[in-house]
C-alpha positions in Angstrom: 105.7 73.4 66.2 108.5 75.7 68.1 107.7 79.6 67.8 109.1 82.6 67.4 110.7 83.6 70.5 111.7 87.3 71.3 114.6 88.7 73.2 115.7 88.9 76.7 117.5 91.8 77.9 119.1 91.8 81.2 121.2 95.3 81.9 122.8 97.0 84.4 121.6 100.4 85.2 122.9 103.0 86.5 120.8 105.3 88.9 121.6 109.1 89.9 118.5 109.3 91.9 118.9 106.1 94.1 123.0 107.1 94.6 123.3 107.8 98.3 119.9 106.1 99.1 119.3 106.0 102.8 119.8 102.5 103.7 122.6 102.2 101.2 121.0 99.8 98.3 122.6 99.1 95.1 122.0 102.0 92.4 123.6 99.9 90.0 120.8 97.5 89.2 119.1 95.0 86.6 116.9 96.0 84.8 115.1 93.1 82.4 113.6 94.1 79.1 111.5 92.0 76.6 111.4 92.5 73.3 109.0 90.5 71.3 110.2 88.6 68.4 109.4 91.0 65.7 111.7 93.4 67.1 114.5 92.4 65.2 112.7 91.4 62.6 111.6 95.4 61.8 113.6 98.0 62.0 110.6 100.7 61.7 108.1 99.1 63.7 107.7 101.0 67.0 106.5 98.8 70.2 103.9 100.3 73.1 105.6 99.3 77.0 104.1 97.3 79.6 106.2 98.5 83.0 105.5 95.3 85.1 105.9 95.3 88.7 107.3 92.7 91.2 105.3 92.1 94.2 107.1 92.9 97.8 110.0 90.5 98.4 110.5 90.7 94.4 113.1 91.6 91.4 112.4 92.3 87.8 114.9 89.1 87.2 112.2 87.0 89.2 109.8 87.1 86.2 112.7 85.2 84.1 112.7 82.3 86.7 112.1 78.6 85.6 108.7 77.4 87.1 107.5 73.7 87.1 104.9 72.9 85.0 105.0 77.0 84.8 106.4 79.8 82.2 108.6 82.6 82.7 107.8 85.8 81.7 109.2 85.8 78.2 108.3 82.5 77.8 104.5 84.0 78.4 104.9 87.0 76.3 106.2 84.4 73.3 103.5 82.0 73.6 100.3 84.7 73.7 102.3 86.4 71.2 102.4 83.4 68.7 98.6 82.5 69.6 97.7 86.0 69.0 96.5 86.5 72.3 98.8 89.2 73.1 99.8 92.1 70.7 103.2 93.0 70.1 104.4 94.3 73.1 108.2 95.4 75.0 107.6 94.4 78.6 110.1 95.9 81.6 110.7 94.6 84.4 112.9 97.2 87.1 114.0 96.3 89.7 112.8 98.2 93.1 113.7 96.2 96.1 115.6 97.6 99.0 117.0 96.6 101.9 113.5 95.8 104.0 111.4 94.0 101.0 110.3 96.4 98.7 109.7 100.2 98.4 105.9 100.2 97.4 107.5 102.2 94.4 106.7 105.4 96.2 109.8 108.5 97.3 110.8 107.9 101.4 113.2 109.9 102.8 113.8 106.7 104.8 114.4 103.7 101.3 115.0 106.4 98.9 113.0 108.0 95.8 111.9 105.0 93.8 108.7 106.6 91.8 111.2 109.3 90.9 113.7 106.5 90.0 110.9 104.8 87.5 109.1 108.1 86.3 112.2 110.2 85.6 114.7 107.8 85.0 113.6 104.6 83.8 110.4 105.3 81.3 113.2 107.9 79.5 115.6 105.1 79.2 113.4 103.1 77.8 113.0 105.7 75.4 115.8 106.7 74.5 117.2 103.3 73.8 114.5 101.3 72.2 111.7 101.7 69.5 109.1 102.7 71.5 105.6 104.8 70.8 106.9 107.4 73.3 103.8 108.6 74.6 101.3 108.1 77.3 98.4 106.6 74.9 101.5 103.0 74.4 101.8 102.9 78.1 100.9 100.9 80.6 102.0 99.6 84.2 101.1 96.5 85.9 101.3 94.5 89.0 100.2 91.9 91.6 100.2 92.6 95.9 102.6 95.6 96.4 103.2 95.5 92.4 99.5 96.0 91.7 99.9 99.0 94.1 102.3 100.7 92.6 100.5 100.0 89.2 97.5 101.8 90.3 99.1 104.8 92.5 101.7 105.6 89.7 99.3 105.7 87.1 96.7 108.0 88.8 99.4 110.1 89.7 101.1 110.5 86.4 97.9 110.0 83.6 100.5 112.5 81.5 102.7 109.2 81.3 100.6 106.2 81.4 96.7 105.6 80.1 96.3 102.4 81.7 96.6 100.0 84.5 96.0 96.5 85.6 95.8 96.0 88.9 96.5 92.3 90.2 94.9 91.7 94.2 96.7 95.1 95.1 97.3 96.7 98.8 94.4 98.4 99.6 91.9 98.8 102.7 95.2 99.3 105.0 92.5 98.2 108.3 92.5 94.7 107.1 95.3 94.4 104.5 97.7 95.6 107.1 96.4 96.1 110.7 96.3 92.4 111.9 99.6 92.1 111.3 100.9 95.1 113.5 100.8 92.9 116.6 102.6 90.2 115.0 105.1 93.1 114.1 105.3 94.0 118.0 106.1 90.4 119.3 108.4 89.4 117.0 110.4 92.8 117.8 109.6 92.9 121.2 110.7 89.5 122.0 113.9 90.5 120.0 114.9 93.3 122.5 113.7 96.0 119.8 113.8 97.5 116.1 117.6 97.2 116.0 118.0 93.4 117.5 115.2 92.5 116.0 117.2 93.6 112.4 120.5 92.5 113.6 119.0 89.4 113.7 116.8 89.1 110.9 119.5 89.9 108.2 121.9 87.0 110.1 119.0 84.2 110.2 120.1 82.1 106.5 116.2 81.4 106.7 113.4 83.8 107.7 110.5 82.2 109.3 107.3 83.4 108.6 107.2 85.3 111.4 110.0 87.3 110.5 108.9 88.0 107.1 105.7 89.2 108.7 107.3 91.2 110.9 109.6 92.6 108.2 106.7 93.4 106.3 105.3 95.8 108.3 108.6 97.0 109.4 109.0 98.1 105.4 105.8 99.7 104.9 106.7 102.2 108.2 109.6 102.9 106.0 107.2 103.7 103.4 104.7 105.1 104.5 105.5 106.7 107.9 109.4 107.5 107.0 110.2 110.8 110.3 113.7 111.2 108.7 116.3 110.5 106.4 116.9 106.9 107.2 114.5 106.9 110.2 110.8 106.4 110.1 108.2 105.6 113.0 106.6 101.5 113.8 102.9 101.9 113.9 102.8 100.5 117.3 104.4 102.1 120.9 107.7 99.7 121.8 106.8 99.4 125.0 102.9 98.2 125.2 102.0 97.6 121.6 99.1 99.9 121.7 98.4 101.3 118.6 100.0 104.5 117.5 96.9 106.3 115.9 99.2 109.2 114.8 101.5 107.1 112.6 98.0 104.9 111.4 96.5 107.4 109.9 99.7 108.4 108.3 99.6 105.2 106.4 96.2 105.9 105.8 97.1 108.5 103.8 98.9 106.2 101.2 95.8 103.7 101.1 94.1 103.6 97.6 91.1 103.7 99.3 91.2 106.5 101.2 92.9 108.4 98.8 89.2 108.4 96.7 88.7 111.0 98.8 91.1 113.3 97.1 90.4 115.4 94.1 93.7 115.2 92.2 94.1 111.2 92.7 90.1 111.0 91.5 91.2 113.5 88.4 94.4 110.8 87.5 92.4 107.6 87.2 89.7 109.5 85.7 92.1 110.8 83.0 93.2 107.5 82.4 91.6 105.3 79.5 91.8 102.3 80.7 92.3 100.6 84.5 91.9 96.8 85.5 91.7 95.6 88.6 90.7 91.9 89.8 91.9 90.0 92.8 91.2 86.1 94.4 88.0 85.4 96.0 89.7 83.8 98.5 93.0 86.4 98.9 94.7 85.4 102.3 95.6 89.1 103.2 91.6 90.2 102.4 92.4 92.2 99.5 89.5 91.0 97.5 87.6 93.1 100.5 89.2 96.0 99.3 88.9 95.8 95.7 85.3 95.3 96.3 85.1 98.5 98.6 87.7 100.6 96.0 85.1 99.6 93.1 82.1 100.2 94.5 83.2 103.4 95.6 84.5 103.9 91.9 81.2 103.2 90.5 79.7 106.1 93.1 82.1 108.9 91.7 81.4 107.9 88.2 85.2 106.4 87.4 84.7 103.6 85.1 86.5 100.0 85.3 87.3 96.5 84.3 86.9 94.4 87.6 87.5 90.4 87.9 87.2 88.3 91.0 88.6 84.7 90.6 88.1 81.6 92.3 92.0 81.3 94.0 94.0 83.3 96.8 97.0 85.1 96.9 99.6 83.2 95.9 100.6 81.1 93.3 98.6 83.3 90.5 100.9 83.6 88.3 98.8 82.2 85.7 96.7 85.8 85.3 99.5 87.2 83.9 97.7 86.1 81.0 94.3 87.7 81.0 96.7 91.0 82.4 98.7 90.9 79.2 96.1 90.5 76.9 93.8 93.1 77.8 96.7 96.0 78.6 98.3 95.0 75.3 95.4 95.3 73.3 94.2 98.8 75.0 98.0 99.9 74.4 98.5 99.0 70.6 
């Protein structure tokens, strides 16, 4: 028997904080809203948020696309909705990809200020323009890979905003998530003639071989997480040799979840939070299931509690937990 089905937004917003970004992406961008079916069923009934992130390479309009023998994201929300598996929720999906992949949803003076762009423009928006239990206690973020990063940094950073998090295989223990792939970064650019051939070429190539996309990877988090100027940031690796660049490592370092256990105001966040979910495959190609296990052991030894859940599956193709993630944010949320 057919269900209910909510409503699919799809608008075009307009940014002031990402106009004049560095490497001259759109400001104007999609932004996909669900609203679940009793939205418009209700006119007083006020709906917590979900803000779901897309992992690198990603749009918020991904989450609407077809998938064999798969659901989109609506789709989802409607059928855990009509099982009553999922509460009543209103799920966002921004959009945060630049010009390299994705912008770790962090401010560069190299991509541009995209946690200012979601924090003080999109959550008001949100607002502002829909029924929404405005406050931090009907919040939640979430996200897989780079998503499930910016799900767990944002919400430590701003506990005022959000009170929970679910955190799908996200980048953490930079030495293994990362590091192997910094050579592979080198050739590729190296071969190329350097940084500016190598791009020249990448964006003309119809189709990226996985090499590239490796190598664009890492080129993306420099621009991240090791940005020198406006538009300009430093490879983790000399041009010449390949050698290591310890100086702009431990830079990144800086930004890894990890690491950043040992500071007192991202400890105070999470612990302000109510709620935070992390799990991650057993068998996650990029090692991330490493680092969850190191970030929650280390949570358990500063007294932060958590929901962790290792399944049997790698790093793709997990679409699937979107399920057990929407469930347990929206009932912690309601």
């Amino acid at each position: 028997m057919p269900h209910p089905v909510g409503r699919v937004l799809t608008l075009i917003h307009e940014s002031k904080i990402l106009k004049d970004n560095p490497p001259g992406d759109p400001f104007k961008r999609k932004l996909v809203v669900y609203l679940p079916p009793s939205y418009d069923q209700n006119s007083d009934q006020k709906y917590p948020v979900i803000y779901l992130l897309s992992s690198f390479m990603g749009f918020g309009t991904m989450f609407l696309s077809p998938q064999a023998w798969g659901l989109t994201m609506d789709e989802r929300c409607d059928k855990l909705i009509s099982d009553g598996s999922m509460k009543d929720c209103i799920v966002v999906m921004p959009d945060c990809f630049t010009k390299f992949g994705g912008s770790q949803y962090i401010n560069s003076p190299a991509l541009g200020r995209y946690e200012d762009y979601l924090i003080q423009e999109i959550v008001p928006y949100i607002d502002a323009t829909y029924r929404t239990k405005a406050d931090a206690g009907h919040r939640a973020l979430l996200g897989k890979s780079s998503g499930g990063y910016g799900a767990l940094c944002l919400a430590a950073k701003y506990p005022e905003i959000f009170s929970a998090f679910y955190c799908s295989a996200g980048d953490m223990y930079f030495e293994y998530g990362y590091k192997p792939d910094i050579p592979k970064c080198y050739n590729a650019v190296h071969q190329a003639g350097g940084l500016e051939k190598f791009l020249a070429k990448f964006f003309e190539t119809p189709k990226k071989s996985g090499e590239m996309i490796t190598a664009i990877n890492i080129i993306a988090m420099s621009a991240a997480y090791s940005p020198n100027a406006i538009g300009e940031f430093d490879l983790p690796f000399d041009l010449e040799t390949g050698q290591l660049r310890d100086d702009v490592w431990n830079r990144w370092l800086q930004f890894d979840p990890i690491e950043n256990l040992k500071n007192a105001g991202f400890v105070n966040g999470l612990k302000k939070l109510r709620h935070r979910f992390l799990e991650c495959g057993s068998r996650d190609e990029y090692f991330l299931h490493i680092g969850a296990r190191i970030f929650t052991k280390k949570l358990r030894e500063i007294g932060v509690s958590f929901s962790y859940e290792e399944f049997d599956d790698g790093h793709m193709g997990t679409s699937y937990r979107y399920d057990v993630a929407l469930k347990k944010l929206s009932e912690v949320i309601s």
